[in-house]
C-alpha positions in Angstrom: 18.4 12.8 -0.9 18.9 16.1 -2.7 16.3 16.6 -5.8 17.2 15.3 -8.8 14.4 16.1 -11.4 10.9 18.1 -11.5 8.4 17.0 -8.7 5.2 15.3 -9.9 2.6 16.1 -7.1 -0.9 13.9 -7.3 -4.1 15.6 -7.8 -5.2 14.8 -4.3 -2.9 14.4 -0.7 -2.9 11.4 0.0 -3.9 12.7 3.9 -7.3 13.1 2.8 -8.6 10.3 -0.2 -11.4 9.1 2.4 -14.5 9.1 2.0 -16.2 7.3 5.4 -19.3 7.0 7.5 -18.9 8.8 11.1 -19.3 7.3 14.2 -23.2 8.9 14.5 -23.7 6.9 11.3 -22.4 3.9 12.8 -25.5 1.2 14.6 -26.2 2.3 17.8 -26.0 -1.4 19.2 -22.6 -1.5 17.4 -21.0 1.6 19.1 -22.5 0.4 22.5 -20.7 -2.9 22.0 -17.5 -1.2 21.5 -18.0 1.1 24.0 -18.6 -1.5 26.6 -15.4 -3.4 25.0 -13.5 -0.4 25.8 -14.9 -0.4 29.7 -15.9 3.9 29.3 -18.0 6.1 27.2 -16.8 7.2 23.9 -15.5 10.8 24.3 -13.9 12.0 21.2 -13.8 10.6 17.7 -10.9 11.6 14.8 -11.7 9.9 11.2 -9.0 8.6 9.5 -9.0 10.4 7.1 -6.1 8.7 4.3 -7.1 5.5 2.3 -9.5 4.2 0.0 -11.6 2.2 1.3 -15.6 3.3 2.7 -15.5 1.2 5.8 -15.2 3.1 9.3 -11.7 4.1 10.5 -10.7 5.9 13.1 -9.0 6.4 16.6 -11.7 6.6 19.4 -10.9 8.6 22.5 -12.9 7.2 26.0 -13.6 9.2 29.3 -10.9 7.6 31.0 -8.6 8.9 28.4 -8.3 5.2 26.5 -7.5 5.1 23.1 -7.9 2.8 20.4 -8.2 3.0 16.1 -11.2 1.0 15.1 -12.1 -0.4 11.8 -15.6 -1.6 11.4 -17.6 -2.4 8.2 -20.9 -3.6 7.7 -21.4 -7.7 6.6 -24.3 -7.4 4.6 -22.8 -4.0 2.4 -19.1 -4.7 2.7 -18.6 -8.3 3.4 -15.1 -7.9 1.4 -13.8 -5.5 4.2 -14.7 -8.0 6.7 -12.5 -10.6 5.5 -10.1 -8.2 5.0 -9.8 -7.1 8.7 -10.8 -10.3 10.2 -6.9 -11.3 8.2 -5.3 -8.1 8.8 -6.6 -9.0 12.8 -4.6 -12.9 12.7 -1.8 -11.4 11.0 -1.0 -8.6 13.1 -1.4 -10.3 16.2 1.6 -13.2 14.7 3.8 -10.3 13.4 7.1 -10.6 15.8 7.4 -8.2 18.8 8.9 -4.8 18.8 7.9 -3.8 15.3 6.3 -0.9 14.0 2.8 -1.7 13.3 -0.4 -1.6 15.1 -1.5 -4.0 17.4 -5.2 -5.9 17.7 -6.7 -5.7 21.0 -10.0 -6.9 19.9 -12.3 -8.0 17.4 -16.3 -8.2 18.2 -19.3 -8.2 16.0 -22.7 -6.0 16.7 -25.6 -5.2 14.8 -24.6 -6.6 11.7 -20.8 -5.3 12.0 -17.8 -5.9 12.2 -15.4 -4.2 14.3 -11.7 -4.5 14.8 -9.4 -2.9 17.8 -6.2 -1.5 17.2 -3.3 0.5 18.8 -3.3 3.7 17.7 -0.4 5.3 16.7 -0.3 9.1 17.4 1.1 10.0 13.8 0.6 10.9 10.4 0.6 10.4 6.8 3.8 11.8 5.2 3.0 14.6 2.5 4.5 14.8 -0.8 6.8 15.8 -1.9 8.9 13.4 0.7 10.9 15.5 3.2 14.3 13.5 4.3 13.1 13.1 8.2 10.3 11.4 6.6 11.9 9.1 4.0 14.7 8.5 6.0 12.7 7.2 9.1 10.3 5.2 6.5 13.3 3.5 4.9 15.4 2.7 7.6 11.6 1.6 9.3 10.9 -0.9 6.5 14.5 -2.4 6.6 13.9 -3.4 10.4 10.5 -4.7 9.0 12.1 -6.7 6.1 15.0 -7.9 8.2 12.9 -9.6 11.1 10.6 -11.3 7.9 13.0 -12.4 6.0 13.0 -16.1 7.9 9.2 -16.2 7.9 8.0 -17.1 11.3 6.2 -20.5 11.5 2.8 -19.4 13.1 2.3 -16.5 10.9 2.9 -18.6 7.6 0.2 -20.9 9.1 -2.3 -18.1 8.4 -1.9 -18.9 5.0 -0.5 -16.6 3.0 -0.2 -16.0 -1.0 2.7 -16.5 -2.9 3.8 -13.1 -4.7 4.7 -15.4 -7.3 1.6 -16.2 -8.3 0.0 -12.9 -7.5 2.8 -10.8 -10.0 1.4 -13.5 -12.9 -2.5 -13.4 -11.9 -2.6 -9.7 -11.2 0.5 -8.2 -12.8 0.9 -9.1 -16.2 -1.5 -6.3 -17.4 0.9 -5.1 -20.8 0.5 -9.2 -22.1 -3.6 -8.6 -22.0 -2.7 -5.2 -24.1 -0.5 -6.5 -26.2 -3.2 -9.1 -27.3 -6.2 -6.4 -27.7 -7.8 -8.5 -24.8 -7.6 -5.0 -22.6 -7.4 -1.0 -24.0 -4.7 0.9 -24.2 -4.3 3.2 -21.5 -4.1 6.7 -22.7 -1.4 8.5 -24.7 1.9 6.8 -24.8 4.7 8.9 -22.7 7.4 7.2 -24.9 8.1 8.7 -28.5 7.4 5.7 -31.3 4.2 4.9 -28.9 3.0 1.7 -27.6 4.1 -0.4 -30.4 7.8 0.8 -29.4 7.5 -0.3 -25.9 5.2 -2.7 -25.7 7.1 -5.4 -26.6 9.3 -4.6 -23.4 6.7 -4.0 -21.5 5.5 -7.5 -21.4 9.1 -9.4 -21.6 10.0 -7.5 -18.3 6.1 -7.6 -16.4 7.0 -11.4 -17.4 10.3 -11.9 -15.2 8.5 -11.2 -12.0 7.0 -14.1 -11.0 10.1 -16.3 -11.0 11.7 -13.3 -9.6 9.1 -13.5 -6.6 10.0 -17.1 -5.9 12.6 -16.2 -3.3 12.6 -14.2 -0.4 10.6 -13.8 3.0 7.8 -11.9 3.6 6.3 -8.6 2.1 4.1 -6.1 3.0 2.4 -6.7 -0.6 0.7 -3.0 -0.8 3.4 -1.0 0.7 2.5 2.9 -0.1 2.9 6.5 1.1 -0.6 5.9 2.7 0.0 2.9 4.9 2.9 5.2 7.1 2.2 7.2 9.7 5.6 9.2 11.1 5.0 9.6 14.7 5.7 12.7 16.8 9.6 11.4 17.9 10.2 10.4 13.8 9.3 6.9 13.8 7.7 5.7 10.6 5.0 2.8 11.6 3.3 0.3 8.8 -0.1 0.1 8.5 -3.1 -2.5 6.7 -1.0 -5.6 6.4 -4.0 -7.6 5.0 -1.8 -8.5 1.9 0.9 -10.0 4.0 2.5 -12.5 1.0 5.8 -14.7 0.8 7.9 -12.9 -1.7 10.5 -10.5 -1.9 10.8 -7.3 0.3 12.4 -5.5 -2.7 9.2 -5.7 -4.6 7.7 -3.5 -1.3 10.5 -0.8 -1.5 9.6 -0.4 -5.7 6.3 0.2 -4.9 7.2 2.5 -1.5 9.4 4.5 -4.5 7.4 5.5 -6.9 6.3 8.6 -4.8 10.3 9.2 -4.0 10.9 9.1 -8.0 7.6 11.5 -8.4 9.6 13.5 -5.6 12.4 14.2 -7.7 14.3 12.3 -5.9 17.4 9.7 -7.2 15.0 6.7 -6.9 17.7 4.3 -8.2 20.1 5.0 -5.8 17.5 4.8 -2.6 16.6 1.6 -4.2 20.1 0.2 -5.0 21.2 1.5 -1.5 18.3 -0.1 0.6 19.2 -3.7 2.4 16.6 -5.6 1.1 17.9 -5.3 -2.2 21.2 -7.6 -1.8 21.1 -10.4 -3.8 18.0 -8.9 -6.0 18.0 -9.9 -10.2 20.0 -7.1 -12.1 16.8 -5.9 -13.5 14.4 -6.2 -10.6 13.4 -2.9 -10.4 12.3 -2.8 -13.8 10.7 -6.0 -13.6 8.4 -4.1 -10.9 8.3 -1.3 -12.3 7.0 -2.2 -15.7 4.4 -4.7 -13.9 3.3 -2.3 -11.7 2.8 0.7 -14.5 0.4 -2.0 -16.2 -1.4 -3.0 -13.1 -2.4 0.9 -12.2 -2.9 2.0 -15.6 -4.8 -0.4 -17.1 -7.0 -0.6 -13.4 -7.5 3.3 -13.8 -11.1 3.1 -15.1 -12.1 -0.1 -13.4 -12.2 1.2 -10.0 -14.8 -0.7 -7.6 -17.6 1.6 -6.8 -17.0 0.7 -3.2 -13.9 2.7 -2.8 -12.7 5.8 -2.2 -13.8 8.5 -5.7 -9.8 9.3 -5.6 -8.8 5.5 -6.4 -9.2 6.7 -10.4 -6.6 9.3 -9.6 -4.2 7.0 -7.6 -4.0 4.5 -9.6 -3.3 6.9 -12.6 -0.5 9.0 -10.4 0.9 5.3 -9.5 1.1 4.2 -12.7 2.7 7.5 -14.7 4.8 7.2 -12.1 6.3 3.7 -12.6 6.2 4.2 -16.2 8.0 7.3 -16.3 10.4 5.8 -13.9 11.0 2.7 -16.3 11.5 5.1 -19.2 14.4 7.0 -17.7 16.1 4.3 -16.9 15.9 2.6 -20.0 16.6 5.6 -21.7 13.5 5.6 -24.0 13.1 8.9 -25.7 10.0 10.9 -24.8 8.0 12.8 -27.4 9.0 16.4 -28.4 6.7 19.0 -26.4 
C-alpha cells in the first residue's frame, strides 16, 4: 500500500462533520425513559461526533458502568431519521452472528422521540490519509462482511430491501440529466476539451450500472470512511446499515475507495485485489465510479438543510474524487496548469 500519487486531504476530518443536539438538549421525559431502559442513572455522555446527520448520537455511560450508543431524533422535526433508525434497528438485529457491526438492544419512544439502543463499539473513525493498520483491517473487515451476504439470508430479505439496480438508474444516472440541460454543470471540467469531451462517456458508463447491479448479494449501499470505527485491538466495525440493498458488494468497495485513491494510494490494485470483486464486469469500477462522480457532484448544492453544514464539502471531495479517479484510468488528459 505504498503511495502512489499526491494526497488529496478534504477540507474537514471526517471525525468531526457533526453538528448535534446534547443530551441536556434532549426532553427530559425522553432521557428518563432511557435511563430507566438502561436500569441506572446516566453518568457520562461522549457525542458522536462523525456524520451528517442532526439527530442525537452518542455512547451513554450509566453508574453501574453500562454502556450503550443511542440514536434518537425527534418525530415531529425529523420524522425522516425515524424511519431511518426504526430500519437500521430490524436490519441489524437479522444481520448473521459474529459480524462487525453494532447490535440493537432496544428501541423505545418518549416525549415525542425516538430512541434506538446500540452496542457500542470502543473505536474510532480512521483519519485520512489512510494508514495501512487501518485500511488493511477495513478491507479484510468488509470481505468477511461481503462473504457471509453474499447468499442473502431469508429473514433479513423479508425486511424488504431495494434493489441497487433500480437505485444506480433512479439515483445514479446524474451525467444523462446534464447531458440534456435538465441539471447544471457542476463546476470547471478537470478534463482538457471540457464537458463536451467527456460527457458523452460519462453517461454511456453511469448507464451500465444498473444491469451491472442485477447480480450479487447484499451491500452495505453507503459504505464510507465515516461508517468505520477501528477498535483499540485493529478491528474495523461497520456502521449505519439503513441502506442495506441486494446488489453487488463491489459497488461498496468503489465507494469505500475513493478516500484510498485521494490517499495516494494504488486504488486499482486494492480494488482488483479485494474478493468481492471476482467475477465483476471488466469495467465495473468505472461504471461506479463515473455514476458516483455525477451523483456527488451534481448533489453538491442541493444539500438538505437538515444535515450536517459539511455535507456541501463531502459531497464535493467525493465526487472530485471519483472523477479524478475515472480520468486516470481512462487516461483523459487534464488541462495544462
Amino acid at each position: 500500500m505504498d503511495a502512489m500519487r499526491a494526497v488529496s486531504l478534504p477540507p474537514m476530518s471526517y471525525a468531526v462533520t457533526a453538528e448535534r443536539p446534547s443530551w441536556a438538549d434532549l426532553p427530559a421525559g425522553l432521557r428518563g425513559a432511557v435511563a430507566t431502559r438502561l436500569g441506572a442513572p446516566v453518568r457520562s455522555v461522549r457525542v458522536a461526533s462523525a456524520g451528517f446527520t442532526r439527530g442525537f448520537a452518542g455512547v451513554l455511560e450509566t453508574a453501574d458502568g453500562g454502556r450503550v450508543f443511542v440514536k434518537a431524533a425527534s418525530t415531529a422535526d425529523q420524522p425522516h431519521l425515524v424511519s431511518w433508525y426504526a430500519r437500521e434497528a430490524a436490519i441489524l438485529d437479522r444481520l448473521p452472528a459474529g459480524l462487525p457491526v453494532p447490535r440493537p438492544r432496544w428501541t423505545l419512544e418518549a416525549a415525542g422521540w425516538f430512541a434506538l439502543g446500540l452496542t457500542a463499539v470502543d473505536g474510532r473513525v480512521p483519519e485520512l490519509p489512510w494508514s495501512a493498520a487501518d485500511l488493511t483491517a477495513t478491507l479484510a473487515g468488509y470481505a468477511e462482511v461481503a462473504a457471509a451476504l453474499a447468499v442473502p439470508p431469508a429473514d433479513l430479505v423479508a425486511v424488504g430491501l431495494p434493489r441497487l439496480a433500480d437505485l444506480a438508474y433512479e439515483d445514479l444516472t446524474w451525467w444523462r440529466e446534464v447531458a440534456t440541460g435538465r441539471e447544471a454543470r457542476p463546476g470547471p471540467c478537470p478534463v482538457a476539451g471540457g464537458w463536451e469531451e467527456i460527457l458523452p462517456e460519462l453517461v454511456r458508463l453511469e448507464s451500465l450500472l444498473p444491469g451491472y447491479a442485477l447480480t450479487g448479494g447484499l451491500a452495505h449501499g453507503d459504505l464510507r470512511l465515516d461508517n468505520v470505527l477501528v477498535d483499540r485491538s485493529g478491528r474495523a466495525w461497520f456502521c449505519d446499515w439503513t441502506w442495506l440493498c441486494q446488489g453487488p458488494a463491489w459497488f461498496d468497495l468503489a465507494g469505500l475507495l475513493l478516500t484510498a485513491y485521494g490517499s495516494g494510494l494504488d486504488a486499482d490494485a486494492l480494488f482488483a485485489d479485494h474478493p468481492v470483486t471476482a467475477g465483476a464486469p471488466p469495467d465495473a469500477l468505472d461504471a461506479t465510479l463515473a455514476a458516483l462522480s455525477g451523483y456527488y457532484l451534481t448533489g453538491a448544492n442541493a444539500a438538505p438543510g437538515t444535515a450536517s453544514p459539511h455535507i456541501r464539502a463531502h459531497r464535493l471531495f467525493s465526487g472530485g474524487l471519483a472523477l479524478d479517479w475515472l480520468a486516470d484510468r481512462r487516461g483523459w488528459p487534464r488541462p495544462a496548469r
